[in-house]
C-alpha positions in Angstrom: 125.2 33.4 69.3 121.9 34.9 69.5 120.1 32.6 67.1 121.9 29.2 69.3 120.2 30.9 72.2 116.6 30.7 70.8 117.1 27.3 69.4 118.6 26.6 72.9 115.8 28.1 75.0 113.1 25.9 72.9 114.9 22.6 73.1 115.1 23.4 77.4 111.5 24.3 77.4 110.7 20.7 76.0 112.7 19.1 78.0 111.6 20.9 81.5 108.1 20.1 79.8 109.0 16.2 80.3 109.4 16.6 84.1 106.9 18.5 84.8 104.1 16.2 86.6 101.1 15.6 84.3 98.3 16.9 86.8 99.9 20.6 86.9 98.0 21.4 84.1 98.2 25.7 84.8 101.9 25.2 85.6 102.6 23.3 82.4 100.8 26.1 80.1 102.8 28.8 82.6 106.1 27.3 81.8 105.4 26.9 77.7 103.8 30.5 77.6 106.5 32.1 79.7 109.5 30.0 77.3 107.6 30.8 73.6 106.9 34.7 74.9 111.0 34.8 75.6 112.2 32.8 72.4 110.0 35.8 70.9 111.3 38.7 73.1 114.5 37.2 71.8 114.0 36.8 67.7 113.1 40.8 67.9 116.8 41.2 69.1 117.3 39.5 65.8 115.8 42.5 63.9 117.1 45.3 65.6 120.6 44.2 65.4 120.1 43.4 61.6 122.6 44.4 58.7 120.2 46.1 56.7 122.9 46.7 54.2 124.1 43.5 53.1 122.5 40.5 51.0 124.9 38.3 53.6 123.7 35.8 56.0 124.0 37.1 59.4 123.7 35.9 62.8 125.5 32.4 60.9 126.1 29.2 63.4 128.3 26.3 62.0 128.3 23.0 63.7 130.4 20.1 62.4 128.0 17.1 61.6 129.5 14.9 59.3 133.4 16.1 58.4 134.3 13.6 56.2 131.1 13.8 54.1 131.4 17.7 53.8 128.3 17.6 55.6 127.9 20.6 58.3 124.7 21.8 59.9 124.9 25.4 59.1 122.0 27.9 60.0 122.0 32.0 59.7 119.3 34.9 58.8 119.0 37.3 55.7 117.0 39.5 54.7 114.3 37.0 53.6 114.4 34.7 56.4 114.1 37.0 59.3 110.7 37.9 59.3 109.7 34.8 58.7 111.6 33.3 62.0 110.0 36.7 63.9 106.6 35.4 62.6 107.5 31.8 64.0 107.8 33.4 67.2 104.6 35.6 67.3 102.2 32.9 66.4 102.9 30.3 68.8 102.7 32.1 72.0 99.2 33.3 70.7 98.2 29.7 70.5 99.4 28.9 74.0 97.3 31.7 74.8 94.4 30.9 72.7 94.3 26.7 73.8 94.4 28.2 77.6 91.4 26.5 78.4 91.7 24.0 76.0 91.7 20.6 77.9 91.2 17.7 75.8 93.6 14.8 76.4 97.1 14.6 77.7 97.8 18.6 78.2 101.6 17.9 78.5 102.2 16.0 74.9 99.9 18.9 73.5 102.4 20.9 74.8 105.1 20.0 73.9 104.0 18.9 70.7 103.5 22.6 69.6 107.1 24.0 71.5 109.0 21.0 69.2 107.1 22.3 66.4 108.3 25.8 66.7 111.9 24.7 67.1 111.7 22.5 64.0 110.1 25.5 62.1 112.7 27.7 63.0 115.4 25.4 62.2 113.6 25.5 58.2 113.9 28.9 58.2 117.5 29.1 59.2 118.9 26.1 57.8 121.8 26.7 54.6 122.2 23.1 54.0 120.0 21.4 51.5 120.2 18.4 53.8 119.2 19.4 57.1 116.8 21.9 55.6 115.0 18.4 54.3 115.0 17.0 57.9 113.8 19.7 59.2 111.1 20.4 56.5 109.9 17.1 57.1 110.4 16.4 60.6 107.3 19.5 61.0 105.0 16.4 59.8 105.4 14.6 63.2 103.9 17.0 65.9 101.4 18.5 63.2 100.2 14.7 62.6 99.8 14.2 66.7 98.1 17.4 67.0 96.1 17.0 64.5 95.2 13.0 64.7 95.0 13.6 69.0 93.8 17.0 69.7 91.2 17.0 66.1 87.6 18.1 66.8 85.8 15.2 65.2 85.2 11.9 64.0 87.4 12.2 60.8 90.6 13.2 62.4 92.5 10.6 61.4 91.7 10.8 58.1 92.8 14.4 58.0 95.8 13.5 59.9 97.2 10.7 57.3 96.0 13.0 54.5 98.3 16.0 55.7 101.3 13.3 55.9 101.1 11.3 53.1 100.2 13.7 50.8 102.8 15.7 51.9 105.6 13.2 52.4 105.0 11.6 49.1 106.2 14.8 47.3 109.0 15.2 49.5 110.6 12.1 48.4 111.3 13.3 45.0 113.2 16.0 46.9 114.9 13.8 49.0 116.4 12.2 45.3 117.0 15.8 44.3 119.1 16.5 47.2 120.8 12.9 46.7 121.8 13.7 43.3 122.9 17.1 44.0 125.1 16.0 46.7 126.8 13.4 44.0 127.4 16.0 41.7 128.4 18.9 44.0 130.0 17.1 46.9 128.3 19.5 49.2 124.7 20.4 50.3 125.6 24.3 51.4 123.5 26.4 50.5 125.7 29.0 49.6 128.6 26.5 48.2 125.8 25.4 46.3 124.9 28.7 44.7 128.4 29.0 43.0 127.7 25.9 41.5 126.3 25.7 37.5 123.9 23.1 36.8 123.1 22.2 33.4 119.9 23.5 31.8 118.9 19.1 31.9 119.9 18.8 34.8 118.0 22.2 36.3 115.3 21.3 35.0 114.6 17.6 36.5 115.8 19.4 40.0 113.4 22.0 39.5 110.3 19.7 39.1 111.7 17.1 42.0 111.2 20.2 44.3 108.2 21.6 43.0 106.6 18.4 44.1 107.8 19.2 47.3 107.1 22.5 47.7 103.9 22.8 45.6 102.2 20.1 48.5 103.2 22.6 51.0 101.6 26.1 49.4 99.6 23.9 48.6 98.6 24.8 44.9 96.2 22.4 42.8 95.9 19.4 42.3 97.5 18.7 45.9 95.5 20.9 48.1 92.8 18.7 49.2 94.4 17.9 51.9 94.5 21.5 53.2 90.6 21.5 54.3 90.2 18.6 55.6 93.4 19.1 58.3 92.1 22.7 58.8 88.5 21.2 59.8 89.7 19.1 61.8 92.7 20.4 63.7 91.6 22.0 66.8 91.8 25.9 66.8 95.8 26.3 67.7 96.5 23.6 64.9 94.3 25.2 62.5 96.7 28.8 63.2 99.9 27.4 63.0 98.7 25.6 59.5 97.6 28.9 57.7 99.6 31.2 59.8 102.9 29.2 59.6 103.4 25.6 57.8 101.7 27.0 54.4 104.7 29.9 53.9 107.2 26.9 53.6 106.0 25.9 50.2 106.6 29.5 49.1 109.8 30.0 51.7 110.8 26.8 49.6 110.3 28.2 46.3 111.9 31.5 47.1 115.4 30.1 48.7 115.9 27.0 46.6 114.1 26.8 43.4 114.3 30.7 42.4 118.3 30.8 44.2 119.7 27.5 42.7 118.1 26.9 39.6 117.1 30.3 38.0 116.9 28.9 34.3 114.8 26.0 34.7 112.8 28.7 36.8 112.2 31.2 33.8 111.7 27.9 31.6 108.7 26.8 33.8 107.1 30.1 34.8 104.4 29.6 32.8 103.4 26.4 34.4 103.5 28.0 37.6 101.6 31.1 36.5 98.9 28.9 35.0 98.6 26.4 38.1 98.4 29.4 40.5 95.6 31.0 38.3 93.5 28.1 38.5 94.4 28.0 41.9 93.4 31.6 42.6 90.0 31.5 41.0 88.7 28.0 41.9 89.5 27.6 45.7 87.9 31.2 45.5 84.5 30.0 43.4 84.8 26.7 46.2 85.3 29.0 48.8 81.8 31.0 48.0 79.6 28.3 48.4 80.7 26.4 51.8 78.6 26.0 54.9 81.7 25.3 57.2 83.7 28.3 58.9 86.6 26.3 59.1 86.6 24.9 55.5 85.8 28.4 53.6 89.0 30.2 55.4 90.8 27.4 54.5 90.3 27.3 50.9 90.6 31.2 50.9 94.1 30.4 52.2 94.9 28.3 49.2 93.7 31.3 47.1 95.9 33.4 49.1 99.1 32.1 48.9 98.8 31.0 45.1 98.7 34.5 44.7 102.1 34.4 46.3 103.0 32.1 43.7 102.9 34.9 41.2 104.6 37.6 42.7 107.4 34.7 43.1 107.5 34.1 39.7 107.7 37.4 38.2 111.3 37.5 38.5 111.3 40.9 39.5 112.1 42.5 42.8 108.9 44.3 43.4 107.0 41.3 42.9 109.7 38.7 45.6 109.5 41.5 47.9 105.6 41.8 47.9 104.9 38.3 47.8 107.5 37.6 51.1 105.1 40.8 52.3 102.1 39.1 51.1 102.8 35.9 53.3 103.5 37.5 56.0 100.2 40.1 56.0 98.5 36.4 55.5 100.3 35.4 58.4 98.2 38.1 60.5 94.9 38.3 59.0 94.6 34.4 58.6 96.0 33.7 61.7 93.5 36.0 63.3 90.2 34.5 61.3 90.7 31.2 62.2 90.8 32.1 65.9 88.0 34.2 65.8 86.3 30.8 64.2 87.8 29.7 68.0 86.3 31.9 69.8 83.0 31.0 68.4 83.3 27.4 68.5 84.7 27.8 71.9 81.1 29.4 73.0 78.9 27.7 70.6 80.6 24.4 69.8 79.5 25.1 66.0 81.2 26.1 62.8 78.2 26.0 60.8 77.3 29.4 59.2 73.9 29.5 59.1 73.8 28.7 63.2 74.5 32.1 63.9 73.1 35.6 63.3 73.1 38.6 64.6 75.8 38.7 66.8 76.1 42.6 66.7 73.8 42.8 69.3 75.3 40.4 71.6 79.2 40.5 71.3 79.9 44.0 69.8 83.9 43.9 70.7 84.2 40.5 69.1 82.1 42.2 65.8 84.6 44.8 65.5 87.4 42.6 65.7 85.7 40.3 63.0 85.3 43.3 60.7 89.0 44.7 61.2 89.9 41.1 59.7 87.0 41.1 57.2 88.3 44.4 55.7 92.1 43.1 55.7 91.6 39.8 54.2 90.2 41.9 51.2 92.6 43.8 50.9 91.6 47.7 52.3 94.1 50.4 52.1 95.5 51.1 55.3 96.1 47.2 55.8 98.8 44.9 54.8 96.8 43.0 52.3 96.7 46.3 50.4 99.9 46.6 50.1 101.2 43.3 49.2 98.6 42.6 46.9 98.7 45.8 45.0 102.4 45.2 44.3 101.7 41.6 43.5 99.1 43.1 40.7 101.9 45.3 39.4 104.8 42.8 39.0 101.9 40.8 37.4 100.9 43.4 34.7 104.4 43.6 34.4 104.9 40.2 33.3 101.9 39.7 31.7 98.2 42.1 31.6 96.3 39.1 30.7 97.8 37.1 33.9 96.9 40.8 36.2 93.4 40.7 34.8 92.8 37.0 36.1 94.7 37.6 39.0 92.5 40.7 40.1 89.5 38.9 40.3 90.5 37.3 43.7 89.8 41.2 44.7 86.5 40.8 43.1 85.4 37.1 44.6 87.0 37.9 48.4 85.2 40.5 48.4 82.3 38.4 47.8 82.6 35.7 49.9 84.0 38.0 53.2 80.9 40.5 52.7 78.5 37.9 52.4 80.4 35.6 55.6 80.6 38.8 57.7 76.8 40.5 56.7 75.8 36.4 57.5 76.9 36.0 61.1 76.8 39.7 62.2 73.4 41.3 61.2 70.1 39.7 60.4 68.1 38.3 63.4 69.2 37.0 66.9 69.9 33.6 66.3 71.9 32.8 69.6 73.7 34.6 72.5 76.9 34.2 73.9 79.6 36.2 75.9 82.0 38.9 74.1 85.5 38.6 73.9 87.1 38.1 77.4 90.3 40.0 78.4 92.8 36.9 77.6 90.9 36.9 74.2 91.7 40.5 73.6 95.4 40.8 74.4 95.6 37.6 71.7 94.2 39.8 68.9 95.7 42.9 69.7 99.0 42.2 68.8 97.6 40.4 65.6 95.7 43.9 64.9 99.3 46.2 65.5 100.9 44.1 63.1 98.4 44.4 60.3 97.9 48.1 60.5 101.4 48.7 61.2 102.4 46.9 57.9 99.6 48.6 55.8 100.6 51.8 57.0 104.1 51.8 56.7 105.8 48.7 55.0 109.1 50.5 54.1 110.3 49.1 57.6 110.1 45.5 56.3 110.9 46.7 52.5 114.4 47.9 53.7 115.4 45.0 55.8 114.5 42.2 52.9 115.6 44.4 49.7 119.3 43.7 49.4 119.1 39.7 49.8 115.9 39.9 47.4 117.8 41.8 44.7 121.0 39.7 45.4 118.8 36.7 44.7 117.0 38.4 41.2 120.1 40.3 39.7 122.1 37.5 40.6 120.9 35.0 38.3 119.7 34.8 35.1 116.8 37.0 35.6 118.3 40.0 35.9 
């Protein structure tokens, strides 16, 4: 019952939220604090008392929905999912923590904006039924839009805002047809019902694409990623966290459960698309990346980068390469997470993201420099980090597959090295351009967690290896891949 509990804690927390009187504005951020810090206490109990032996669904709830229609909300954790929902759980008190001061319109509907958004993110990552999982996957829209559209930094947030959702949503109605027509022909959307069942290689194939069009908005890979930016420069510093840290692992969480576990041939048959789409991705939002003059924007296309590089692991249908791109996403998880509130804490001081505006900061906010470099270094991918890890593995399954596809693929080494050198070396050394404050202590205790994690996955990944590898290799030598 331990997964109804956290899904039960969250739902109470927003409704207590409601009753709580609008002017108790350090009671309110108390309460939403105190309930994300115990729904995470909570999702570690998930790990610890995890099956590491089984490719099974654990923790599994079933609630009757729909008898007669064969239609039952069903949620549960493997091997995959768990560190995803653990994730979920990390990020969101850091936000609470990092918007402490943050005091720009209605503080309660900010709230609870972000405590609904956890719960309907935690319901993606646990949902086994096709049907629900498409609620839920679009139901994540709704806060992000108010957050975004409300609680956005400048003139053209509602512009972002409507980009996010339509741009989105439009893809996601060629999966709600998918899911339609799978239920006509199956008579069930369980997941795991559904995995028994053989589609034709027709019929895999138009699935496949009506959920790439889902799924490939949410990565986001090209030619759908403008939207990414534009939310990130506008979506005030909590919004901009959960977007890299969180929402953009759905697209891949999306590719990995449904498109790789229920149609494995039409999978192999498109491969190539993918790998080409994700190369293009990889290398332009990289070449974009080098020559922006916004913070915000140039961590946001080096997130696109990122997880395309994701992408490929995914794709190369072999178990190294699944379990160091679910690795990969989550070590982007951290490190991105953590850049864009170190962008925070400078816009919190200097109300700028502009990179020429500052210089020199070495001199005036050491603690904050050192924290800036940590990130720096594992966004590149040093040894002794988790983006070394996951991204030599990625290059391995690549060269695998394909040498050509690893040589192109490296070169995101190459040009994030560039552009983080060149970003850090801008704002940290050179001439005193400004002075401000170092980190405070509620700053600190929001990035040390964020710093554990990173080094703690660089240093010794076999933890997370060992809980994910049986449902990976249940999902690649169970279908036609293997």
């Amino acid at each position: 019952m331990l997964l109804s509990y956290l899904l039960l804690f969250l739902s109470l927390g927003v409704v207590g939220l409601i009753f709580i009187p609008s002017y108790q504005k350090l009671i309110m951020r108390q309460y939403a604090l105190g309930v994300t810090s115990l729904v995470f206490v909570c999702s570690l109990f998930l790990w610890l008392g995890f099956d590491h032996s089984t490719s099974k669904f654990q923790y599994v709830v079933d609630w009757l929905w729909v008898p007669f229609a064969n239609i039952n909300l069903v949620l549960g954790v493997d091997g995959i999912s768990l560190f995803f929902v653990i994730l979920t759980t990390l990020i969101f008190p850091l936000c609470l923590l990092a918007s402490w001061s943050f005091d720009k319109g209605d503080v309660k509907t900010y709230l609870i904006s972000f405590l609904s958004m956890e719960l309907v993110l935690l319901l993606v990552f646990t949902n086994l039924d096709l049907l629900f999982f498409y609620v839920f996957f679009e139901a994540v829209l709704i806060p992000m839009f108010l957050v975004i559209g409300i609680y956005g930094s400048r003139q053209r947030k509602i512009r972002a805002a409507y980009m996010f959702f339509l741009y989105t949503l439009f893809g996601s109605l060629f999966m709600l047809i998918g899911v339609i027509y799978i239920y006509l022909f199956a008579g069930s959307t369980n997941y795991e019902a559904l995995s028994t069942v053989s589609f034709s290689s027709y019929d895999q194939k138009w699935l496949w694409l009506a959920f790439f069009a889902s799924f490939a908005a949410k990565v986001p890979m090209l030619p759908v990623h403008i939207w990414l930016p534009e939310a990130h420069v506008e979506a005030p510093t909590a919004g901009s966290v959960i977007l890299a840290g969180i929402l953009l692992k759905l697209g891949s969480y999306g590719f990995l459960r449904f498109s790789l576990g229920l149609f494995p041939e039409a999978s192999l048959y498109f491969t190539p698309f993918v790998f080409s789409l994700s190369l293009l991705g990889v290398v332009y939002t990289l070449l974009t990346a080098i020559r922006q003059t916004d913070l915000k924007r140039l961590t946001a296309y080096t997130s696109v980068a990122h997880m395309n590089l994701v992408m490929i692991g995914l794709f190369t249908g072999t178990v190294i390469g699944v379990e160091a791109s679910i690795l990969q996403s989550l070590s982007h998880g951290f490190v991105s997470s953590a850049l864009f509130l170190i962008i925070g804490v400078l816009y919190d001081r200097f109300h700028s993201r502009v990179i020429k505006y500052y210089g020199g900061l070495t001199h005036t906010m050491p603690l904050f420099i050192i924290i800036f470099l940590f990130f720096t270094m594992a966004n590149l991918g040093l040894p002794g980090t988790s983006s070394f890890v996951g991204e030599f593995l990625l290059l391995a399954s690549a060269f695998e597959a394909n040498t050509t596809l690893c040589l192109f693929a490296a070169t995101s080494m190459i040009l994030g090295g560039g552009y983080s050198l060149w970003l850090f070396n801008r704002i940290a050394y050179g001439n005193i351009k400004i002075v401000g404050l170092d980190l405070s202590f509620r700053e600190f205790i929001i990035f040390l967690p964020l710093v554990s994690g990173t080094l703690f996955m660089g240093i010794y990944p076999k933890v997370f290896f060992s809980v994910m590898h049986a449902a990976v290799s249940n999902l690649v030598w169970g279908n036609l891949w293997g």
